[in-house]
mmCIF file of the C-alpha atoms, coordinates in Angstrom:
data_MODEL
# 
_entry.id   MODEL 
# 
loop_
_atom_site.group_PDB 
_atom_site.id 
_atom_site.type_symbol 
_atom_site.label_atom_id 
_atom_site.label_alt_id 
_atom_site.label_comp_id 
_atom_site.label_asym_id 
_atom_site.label_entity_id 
_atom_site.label_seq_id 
_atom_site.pdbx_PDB_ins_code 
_atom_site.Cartn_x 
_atom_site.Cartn_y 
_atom_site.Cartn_z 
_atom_site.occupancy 
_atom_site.B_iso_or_equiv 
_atom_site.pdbx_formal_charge 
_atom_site.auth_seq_id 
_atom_site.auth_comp_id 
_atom_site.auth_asym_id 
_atom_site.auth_atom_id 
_atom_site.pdbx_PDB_model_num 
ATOM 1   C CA . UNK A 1 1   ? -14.638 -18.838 -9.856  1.00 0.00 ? 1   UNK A CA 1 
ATOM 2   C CA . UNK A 1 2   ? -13.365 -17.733 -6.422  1.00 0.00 ? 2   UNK A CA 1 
ATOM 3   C CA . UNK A 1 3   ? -12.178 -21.875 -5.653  1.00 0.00 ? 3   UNK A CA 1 
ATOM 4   C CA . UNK A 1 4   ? -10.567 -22.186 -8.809  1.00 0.00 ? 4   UNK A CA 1 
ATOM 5   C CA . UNK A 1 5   ? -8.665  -18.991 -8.368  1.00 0.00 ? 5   UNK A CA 1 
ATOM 6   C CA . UNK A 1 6   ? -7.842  -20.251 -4.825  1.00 0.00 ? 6   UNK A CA 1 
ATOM 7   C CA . UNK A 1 7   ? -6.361  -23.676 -5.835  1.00 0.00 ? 7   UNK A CA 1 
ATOM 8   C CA . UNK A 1 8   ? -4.918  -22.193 -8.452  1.00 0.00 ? 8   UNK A CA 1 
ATOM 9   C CA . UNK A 1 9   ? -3.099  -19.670 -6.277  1.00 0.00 ? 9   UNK A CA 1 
ATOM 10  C CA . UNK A 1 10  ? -1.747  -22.727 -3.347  1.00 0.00 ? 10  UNK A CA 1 
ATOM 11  C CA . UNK A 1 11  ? -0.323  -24.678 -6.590  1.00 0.00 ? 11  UNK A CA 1 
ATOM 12  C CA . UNK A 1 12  ? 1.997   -21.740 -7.389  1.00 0.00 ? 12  UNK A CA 1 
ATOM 13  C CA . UNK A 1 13  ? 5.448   -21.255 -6.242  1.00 0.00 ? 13  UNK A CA 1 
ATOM 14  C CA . UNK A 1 14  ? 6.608   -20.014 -3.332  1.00 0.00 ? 14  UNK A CA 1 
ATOM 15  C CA . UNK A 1 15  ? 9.255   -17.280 -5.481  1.00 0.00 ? 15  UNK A CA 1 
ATOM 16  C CA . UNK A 1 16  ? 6.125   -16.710 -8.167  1.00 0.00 ? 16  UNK A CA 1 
ATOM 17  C CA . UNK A 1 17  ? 3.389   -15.785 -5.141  1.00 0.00 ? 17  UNK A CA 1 
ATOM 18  C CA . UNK A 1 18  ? 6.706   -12.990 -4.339  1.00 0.00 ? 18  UNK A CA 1 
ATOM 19  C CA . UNK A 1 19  ? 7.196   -11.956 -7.448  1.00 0.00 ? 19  UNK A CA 1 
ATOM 20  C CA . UNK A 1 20  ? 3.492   -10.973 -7.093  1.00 0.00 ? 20  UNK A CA 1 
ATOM 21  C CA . UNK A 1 21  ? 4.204   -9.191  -4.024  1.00 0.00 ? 21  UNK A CA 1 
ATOM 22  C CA . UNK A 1 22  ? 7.098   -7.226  -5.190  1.00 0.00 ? 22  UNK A CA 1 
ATOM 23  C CA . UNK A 1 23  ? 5.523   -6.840  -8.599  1.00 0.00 ? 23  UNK A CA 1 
ATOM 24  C CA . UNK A 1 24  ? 3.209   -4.505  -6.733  1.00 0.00 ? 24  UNK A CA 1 
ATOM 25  C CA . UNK A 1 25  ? 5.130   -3.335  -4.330  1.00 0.00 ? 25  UNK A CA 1 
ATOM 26  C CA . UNK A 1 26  ? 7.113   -1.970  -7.156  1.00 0.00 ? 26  UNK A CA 1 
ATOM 27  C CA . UNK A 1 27  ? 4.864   -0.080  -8.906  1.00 0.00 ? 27  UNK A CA 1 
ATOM 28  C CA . UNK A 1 28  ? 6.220   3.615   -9.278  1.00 0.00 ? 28  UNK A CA 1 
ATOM 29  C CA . UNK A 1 29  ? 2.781   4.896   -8.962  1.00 0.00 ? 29  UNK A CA 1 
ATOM 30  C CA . UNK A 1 30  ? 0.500   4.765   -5.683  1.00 0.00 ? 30  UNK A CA 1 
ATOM 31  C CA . UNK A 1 31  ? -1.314  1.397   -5.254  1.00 0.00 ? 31  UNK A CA 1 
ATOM 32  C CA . UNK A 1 32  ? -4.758  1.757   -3.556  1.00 0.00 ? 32  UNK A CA 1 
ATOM 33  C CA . UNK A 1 33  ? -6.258  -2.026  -2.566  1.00 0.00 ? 33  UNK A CA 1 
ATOM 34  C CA . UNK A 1 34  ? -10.160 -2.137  -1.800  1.00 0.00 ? 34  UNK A CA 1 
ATOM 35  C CA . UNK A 1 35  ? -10.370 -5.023  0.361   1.00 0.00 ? 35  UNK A CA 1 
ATOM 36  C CA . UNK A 1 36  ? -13.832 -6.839  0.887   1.00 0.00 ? 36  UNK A CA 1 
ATOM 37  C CA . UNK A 1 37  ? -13.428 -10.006 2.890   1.00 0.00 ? 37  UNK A CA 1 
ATOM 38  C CA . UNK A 1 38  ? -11.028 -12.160 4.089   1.00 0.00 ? 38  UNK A CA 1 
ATOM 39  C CA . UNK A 1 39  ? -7.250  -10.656 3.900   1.00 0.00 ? 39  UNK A CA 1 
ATOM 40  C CA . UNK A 1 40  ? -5.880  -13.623 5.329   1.00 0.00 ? 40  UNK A CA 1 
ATOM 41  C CA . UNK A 1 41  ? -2.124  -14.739 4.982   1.00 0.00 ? 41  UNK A CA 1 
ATOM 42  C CA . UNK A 1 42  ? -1.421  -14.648 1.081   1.00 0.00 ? 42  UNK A CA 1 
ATOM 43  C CA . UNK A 1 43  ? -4.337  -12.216 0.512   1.00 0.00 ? 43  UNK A CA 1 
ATOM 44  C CA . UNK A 1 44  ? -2.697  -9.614  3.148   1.00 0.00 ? 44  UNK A CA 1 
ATOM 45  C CA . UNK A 1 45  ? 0.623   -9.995  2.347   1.00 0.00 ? 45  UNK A CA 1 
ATOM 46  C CA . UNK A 1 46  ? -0.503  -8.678  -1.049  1.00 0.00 ? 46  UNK A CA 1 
ATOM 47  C CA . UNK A 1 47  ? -2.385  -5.809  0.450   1.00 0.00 ? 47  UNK A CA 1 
ATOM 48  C CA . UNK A 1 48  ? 1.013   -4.879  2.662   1.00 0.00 ? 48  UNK A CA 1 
ATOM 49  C CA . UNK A 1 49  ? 2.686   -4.949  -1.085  1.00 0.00 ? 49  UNK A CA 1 
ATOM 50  C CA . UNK A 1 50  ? 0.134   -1.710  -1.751  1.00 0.00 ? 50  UNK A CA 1 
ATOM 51  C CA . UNK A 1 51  ? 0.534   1.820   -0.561  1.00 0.00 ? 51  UNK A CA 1 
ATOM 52  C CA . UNK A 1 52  ? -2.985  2.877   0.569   1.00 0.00 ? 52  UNK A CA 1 
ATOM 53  C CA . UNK A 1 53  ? -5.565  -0.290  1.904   1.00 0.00 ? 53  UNK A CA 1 
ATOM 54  C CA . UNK A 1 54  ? -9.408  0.741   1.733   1.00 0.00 ? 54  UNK A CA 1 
ATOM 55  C CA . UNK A 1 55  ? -11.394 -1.985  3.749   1.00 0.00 ? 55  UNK A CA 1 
ATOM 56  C CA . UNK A 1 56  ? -15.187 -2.848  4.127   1.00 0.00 ? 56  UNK A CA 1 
ATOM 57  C CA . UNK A 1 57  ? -16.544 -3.167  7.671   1.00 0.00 ? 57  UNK A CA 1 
ATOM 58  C CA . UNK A 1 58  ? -16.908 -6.571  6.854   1.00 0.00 ? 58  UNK A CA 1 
ATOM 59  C CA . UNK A 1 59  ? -13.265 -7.303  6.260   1.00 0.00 ? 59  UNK A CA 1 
ATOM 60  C CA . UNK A 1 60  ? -10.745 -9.535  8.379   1.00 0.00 ? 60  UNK A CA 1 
ATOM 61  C CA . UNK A 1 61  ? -7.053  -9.526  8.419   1.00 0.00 ? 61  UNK A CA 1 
ATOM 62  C CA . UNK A 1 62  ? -4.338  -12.096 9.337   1.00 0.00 ? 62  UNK A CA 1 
ATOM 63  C CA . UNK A 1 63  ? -1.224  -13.607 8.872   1.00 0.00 ? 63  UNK A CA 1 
ATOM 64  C CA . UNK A 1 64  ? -2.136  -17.664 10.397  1.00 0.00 ? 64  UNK A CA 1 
ATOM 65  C CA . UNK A 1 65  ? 0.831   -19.441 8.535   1.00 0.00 ? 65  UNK A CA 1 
ATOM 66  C CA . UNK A 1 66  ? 2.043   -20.618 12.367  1.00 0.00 ? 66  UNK A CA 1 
ATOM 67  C CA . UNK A 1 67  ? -1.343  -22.488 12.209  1.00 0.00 ? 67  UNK A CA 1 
ATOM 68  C CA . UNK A 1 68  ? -0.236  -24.868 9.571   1.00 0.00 ? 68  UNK A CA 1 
ATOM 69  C CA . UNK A 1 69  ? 3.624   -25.076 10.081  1.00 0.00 ? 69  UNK A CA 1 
ATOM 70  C CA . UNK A 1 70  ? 5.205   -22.666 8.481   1.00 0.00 ? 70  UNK A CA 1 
ATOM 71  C CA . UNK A 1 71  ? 6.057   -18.660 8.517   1.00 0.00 ? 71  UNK A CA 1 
ATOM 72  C CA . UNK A 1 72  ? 4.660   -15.619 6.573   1.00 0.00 ? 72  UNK A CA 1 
ATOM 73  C CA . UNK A 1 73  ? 7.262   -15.831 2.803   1.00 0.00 ? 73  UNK A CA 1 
ATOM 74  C CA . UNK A 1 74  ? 5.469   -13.270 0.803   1.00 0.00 ? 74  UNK A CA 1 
ATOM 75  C CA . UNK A 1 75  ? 6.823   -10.119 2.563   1.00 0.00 ? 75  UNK A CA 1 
ATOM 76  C CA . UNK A 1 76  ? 4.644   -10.265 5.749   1.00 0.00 ? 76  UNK A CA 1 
ATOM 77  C CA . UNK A 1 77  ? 7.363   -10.542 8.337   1.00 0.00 ? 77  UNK A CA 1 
ATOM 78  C CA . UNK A 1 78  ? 8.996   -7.797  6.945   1.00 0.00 ? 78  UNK A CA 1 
ATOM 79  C CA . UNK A 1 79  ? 5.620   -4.874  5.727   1.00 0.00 ? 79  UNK A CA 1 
ATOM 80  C CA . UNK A 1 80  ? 3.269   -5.320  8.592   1.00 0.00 ? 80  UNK A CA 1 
ATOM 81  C CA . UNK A 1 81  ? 6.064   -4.122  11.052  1.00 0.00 ? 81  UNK A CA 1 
ATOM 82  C CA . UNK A 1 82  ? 6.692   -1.239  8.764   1.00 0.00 ? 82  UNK A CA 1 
ATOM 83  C CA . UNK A 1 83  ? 2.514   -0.181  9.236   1.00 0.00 ? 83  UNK A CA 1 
ATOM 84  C CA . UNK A 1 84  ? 1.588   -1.684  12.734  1.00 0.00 ? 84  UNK A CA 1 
ATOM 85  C CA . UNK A 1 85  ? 4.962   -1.744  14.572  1.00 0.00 ? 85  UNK A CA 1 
ATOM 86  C CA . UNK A 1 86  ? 6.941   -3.935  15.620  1.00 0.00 ? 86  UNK A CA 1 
ATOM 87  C CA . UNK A 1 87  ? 5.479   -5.258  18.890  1.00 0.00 ? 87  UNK A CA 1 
ATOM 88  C CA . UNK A 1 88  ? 1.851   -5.442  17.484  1.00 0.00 ? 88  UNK A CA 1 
ATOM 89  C CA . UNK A 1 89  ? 3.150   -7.418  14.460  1.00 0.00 ? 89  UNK A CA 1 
ATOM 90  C CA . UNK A 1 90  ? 4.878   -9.849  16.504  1.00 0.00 ? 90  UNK A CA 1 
ATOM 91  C CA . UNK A 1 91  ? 2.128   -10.769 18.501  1.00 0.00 ? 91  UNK A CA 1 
ATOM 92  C CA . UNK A 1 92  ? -0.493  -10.717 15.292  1.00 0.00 ? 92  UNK A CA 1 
ATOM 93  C CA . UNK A 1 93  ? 1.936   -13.186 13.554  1.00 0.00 ? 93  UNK A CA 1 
ATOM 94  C CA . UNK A 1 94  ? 3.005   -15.500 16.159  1.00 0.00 ? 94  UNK A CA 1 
ATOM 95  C CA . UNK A 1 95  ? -0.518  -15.561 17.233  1.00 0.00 ? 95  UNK A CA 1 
ATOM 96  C CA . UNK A 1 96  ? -2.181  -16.039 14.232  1.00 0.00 ? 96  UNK A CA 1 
ATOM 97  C CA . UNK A 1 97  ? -4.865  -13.584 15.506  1.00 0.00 ? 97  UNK A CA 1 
ATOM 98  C CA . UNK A 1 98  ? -7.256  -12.239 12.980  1.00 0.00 ? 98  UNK A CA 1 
ATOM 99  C CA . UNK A 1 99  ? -8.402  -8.631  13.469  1.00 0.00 ? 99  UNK A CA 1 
ATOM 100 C CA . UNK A 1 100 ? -11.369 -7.183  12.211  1.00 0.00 ? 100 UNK A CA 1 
ATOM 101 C CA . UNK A 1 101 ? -11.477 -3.988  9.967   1.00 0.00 ? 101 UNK A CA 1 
ATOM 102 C CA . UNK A 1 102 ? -12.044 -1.521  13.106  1.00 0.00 ? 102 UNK A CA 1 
ATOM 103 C CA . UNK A 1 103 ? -9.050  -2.739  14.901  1.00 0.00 ? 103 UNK A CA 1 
ATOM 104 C CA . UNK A 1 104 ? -6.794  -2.905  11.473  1.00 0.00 ? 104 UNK A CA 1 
ATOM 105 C CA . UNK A 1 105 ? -8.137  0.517   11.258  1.00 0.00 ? 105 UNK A CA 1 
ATOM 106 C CA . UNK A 1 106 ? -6.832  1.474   14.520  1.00 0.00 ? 106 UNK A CA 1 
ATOM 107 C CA . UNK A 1 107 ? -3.536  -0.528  14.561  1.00 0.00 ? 107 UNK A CA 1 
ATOM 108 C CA . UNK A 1 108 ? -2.909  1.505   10.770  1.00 0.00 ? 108 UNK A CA 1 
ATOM 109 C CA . UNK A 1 109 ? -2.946  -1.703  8.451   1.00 0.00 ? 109 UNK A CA 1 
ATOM 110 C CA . UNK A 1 110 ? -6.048  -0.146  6.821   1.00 0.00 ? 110 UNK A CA 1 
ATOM 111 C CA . UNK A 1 111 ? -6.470  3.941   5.896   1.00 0.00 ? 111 UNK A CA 1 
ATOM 112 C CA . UNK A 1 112 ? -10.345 3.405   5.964   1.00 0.00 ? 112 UNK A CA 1 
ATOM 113 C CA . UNK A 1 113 ? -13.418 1.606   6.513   1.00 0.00 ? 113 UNK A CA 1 
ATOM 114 C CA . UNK A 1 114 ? -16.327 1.828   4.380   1.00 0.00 ? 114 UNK A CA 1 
ATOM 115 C CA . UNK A 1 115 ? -19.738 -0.444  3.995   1.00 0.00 ? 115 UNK A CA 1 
ATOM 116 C CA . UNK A 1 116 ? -19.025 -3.485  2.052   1.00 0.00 ? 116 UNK A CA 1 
ATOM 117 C CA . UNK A 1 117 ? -21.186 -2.534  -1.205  1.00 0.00 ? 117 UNK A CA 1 
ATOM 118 C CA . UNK A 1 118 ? -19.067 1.221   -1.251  1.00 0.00 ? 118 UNK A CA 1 
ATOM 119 C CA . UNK A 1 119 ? -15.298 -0.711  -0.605  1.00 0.00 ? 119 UNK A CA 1 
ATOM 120 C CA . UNK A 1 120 ? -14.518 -0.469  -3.967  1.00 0.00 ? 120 UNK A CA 1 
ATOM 121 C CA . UNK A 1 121 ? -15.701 3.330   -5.153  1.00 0.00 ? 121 UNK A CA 1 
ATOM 122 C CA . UNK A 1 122 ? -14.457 4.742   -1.918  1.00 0.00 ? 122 UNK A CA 1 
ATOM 123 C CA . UNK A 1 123 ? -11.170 3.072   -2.963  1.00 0.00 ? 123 UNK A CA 1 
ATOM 124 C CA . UNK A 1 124 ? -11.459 4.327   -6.625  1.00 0.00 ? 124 UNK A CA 1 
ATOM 125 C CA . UNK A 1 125 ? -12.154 7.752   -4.858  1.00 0.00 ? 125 UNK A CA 1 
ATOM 126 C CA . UNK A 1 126 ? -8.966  7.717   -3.174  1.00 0.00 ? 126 UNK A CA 1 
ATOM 127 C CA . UNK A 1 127 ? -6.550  6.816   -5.585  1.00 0.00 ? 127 UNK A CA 1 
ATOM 128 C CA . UNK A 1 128 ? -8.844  10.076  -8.363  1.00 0.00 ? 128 UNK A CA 1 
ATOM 129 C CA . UNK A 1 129 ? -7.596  12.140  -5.533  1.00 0.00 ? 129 UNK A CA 1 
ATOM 130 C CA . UNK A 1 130 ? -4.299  11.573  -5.352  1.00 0.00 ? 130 UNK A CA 1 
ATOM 131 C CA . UNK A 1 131 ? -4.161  11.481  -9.074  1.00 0.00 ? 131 UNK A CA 1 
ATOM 132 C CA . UNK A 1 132 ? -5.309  14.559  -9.319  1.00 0.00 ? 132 UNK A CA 1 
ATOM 133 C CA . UNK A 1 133 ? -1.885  15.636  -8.226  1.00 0.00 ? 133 UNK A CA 1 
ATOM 134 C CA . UNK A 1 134 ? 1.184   15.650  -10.026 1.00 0.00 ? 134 UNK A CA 1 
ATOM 135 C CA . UNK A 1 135 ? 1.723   12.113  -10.987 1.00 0.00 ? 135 UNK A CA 1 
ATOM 136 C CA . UNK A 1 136 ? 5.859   13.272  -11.175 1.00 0.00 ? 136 UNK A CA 1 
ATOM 137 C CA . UNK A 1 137 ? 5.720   14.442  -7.414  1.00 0.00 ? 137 UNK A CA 1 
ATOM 138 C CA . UNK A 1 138 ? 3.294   11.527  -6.620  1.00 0.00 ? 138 UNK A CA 1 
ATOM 139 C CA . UNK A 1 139 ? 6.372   9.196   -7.983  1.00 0.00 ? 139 UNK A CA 1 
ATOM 140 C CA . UNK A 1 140 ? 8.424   11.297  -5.857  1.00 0.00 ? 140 UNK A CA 1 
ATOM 141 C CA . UNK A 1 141 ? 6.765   10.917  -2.643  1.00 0.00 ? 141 UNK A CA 1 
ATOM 142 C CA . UNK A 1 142 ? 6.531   7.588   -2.740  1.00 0.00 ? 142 UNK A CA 1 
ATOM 143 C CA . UNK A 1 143 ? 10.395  6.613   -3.694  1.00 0.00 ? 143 UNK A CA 1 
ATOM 144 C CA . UNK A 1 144 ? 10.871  9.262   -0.649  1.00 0.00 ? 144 UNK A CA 1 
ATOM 145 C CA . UNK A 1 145 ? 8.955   7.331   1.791   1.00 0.00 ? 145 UNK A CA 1 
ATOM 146 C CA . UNK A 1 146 ? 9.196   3.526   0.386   1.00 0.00 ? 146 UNK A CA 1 
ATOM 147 C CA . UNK A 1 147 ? 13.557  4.389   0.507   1.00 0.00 ? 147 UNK A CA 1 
ATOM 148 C CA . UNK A 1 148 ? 13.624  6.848   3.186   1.00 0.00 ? 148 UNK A CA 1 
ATOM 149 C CA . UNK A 1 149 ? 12.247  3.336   5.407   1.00 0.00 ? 149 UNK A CA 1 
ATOM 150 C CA . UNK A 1 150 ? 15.692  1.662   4.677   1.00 0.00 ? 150 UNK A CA 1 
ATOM 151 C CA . UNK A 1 151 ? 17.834  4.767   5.393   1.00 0.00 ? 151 UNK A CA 1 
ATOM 152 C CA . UNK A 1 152 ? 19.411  7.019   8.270   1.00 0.00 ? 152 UNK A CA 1 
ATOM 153 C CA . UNK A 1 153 ? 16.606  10.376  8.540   1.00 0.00 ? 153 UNK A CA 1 
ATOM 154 C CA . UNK A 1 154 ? 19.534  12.109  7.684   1.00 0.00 ? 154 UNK A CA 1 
ATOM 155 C CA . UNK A 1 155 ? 19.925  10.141  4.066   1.00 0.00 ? 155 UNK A CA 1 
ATOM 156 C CA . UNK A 1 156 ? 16.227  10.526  4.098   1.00 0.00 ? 156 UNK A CA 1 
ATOM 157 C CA . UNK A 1 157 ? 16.276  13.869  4.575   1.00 0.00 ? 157 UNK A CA 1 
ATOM 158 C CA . UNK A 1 158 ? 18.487  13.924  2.009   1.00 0.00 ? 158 UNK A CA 1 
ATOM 159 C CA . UNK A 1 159 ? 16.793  12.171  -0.489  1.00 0.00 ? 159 UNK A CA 1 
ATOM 160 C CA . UNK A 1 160 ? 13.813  14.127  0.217   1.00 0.00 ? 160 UNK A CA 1 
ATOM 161 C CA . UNK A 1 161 ? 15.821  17.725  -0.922  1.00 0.00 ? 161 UNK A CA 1 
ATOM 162 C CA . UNK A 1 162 ? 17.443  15.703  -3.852  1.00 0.00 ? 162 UNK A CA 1 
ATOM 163 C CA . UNK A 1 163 ? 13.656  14.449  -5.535  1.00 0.00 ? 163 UNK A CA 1 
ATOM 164 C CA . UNK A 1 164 ? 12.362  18.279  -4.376  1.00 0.00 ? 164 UNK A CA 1 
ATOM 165 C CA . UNK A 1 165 ? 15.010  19.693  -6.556  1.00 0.00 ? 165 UNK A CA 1 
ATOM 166 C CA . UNK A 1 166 ? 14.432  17.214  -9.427  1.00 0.00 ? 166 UNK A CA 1 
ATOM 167 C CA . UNK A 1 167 ? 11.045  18.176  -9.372  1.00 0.00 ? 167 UNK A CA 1 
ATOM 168 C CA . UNK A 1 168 ? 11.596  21.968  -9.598  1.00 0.00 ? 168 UNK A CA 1 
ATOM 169 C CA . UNK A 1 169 ? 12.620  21.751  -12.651 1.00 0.00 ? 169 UNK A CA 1 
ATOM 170 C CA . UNK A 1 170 ? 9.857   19.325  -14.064 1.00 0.00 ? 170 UNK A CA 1 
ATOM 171 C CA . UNK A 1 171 ? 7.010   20.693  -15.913 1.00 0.00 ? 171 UNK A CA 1 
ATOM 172 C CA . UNK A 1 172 ? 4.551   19.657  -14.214 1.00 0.00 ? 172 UNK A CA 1 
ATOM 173 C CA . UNK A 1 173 ? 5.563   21.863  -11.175 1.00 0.00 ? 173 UNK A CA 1 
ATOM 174 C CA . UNK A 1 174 ? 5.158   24.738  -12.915 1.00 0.00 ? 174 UNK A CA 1 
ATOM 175 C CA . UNK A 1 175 ? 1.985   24.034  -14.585 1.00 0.00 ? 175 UNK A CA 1 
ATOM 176 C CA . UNK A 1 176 ? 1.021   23.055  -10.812 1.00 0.00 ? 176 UNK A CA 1 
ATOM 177 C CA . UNK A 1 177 ? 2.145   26.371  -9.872  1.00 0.00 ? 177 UNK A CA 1 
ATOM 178 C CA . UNK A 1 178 ? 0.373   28.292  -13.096 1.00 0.00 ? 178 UNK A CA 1 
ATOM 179 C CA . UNK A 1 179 ? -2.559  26.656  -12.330 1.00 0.00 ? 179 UNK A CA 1 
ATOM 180 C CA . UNK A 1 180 ? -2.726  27.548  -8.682  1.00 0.00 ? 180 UNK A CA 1 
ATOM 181 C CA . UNK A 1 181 ? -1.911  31.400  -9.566  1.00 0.00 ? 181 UNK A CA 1 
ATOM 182 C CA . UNK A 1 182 ? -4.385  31.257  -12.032 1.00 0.00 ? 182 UNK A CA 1 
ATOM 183 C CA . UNK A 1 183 ? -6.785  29.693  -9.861  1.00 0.00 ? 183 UNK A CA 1 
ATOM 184 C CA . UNK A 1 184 ? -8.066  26.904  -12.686 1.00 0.00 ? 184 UNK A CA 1 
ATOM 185 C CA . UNK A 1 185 ? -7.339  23.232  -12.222 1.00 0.00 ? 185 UNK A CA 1 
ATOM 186 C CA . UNK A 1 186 ? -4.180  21.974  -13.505 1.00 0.00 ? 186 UNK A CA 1 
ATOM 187 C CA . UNK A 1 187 ? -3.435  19.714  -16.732 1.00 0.00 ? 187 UNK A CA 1 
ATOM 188 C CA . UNK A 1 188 ? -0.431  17.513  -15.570 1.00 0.00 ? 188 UNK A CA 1 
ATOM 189 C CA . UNK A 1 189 ? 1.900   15.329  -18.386 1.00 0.00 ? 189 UNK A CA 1 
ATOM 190 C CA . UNK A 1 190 ? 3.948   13.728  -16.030 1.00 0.00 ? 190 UNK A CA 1 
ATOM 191 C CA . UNK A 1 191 ? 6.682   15.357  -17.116 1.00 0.00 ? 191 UNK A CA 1 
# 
């Protein structure tokens, strides 16, 4: 049950809660989260550790660890700037403000909004799209934007050409290429 789970979760460490976050975070493959309630400290910091965020109109979002005395330790002083800027993630944090989905929406925490009771298959939807593609090149796109954040755009740029030429000779870019000359849906190995 959702208490259980809860107490469960404040009993663990501080360094096991982050391994949880970086766990995710380091998944080579893109992480969709449906979120469908409250994404508040812990619970958002998580969802910051995922790529893509899918929320339900009914969804909040916050980081309130001011609120009882101590600071965001799961990643959340260091991902929401990343998504939100900044300025805005200053002023959520020290604040402790809680935003609803249309404003999370807005600020770019979230990539959509969806009715509560269609969070989770509009979520699933997402991620079928994406791995419809390549799952090589998806890899590749996301070590070129997750390191490209800690790098000069020239080392980024960099990095960018380096994966792009790994890729070329992968086989799933030319069966991505055979299938789209011989207009039929490819069959990708992730190789």
């Amino acid at each position: 049950d959702e208490s259980e789970l809860a107490s469960g979760w404040q009993e663990a460490s501080a360094l096991d809660r982050l391994r949880v976050c970086e766990s995710v975070a380091s998944i080579d493959k893109p992480v969709v989260a449906a979120l469908n309630g409250d994404a508040i400290d812990q619970g958002l910091e998580i969802a910051l550790a995922c790529d893509l965020r899918v929320a339900s109109s009914a969804a909040s979002f916050g980081l309130t660890h001011l609120e009882k005395g101590f600071i965001p330790w799961d990643g959340g002083t260091q991902r929401l700037p990343r998504l939100i800027g900044t300025s805005r993630a200053t002023e959520m944090i020290l604040s402790s403000r809680i935003l609803a989905s249309d404003e999370a929406l807005d600020l770019g925490l979230v990539n959509l909004v969806t009715e509560p009771e269609d969070v989770v298959s509009r979520a699933i939807e997402l991620a079928s799209t994406i791995a419809r593609h390549g799952p090589t090149a998806n890899r590749y796109i996301k070590e070129a934007v997750m390191k490209g954040l800690d790098m000069t755009l020239e080392q980024g740029m960099r990095l960018e050409a380096d994966l792009s030429f790994l890729l070329q000779s992968a086989s799933d870019r030319a069966e991505g290429l055979a299938s789209f000359l011989e207009r039929r849906p490819p069959t990708y190995t992730g190789k």
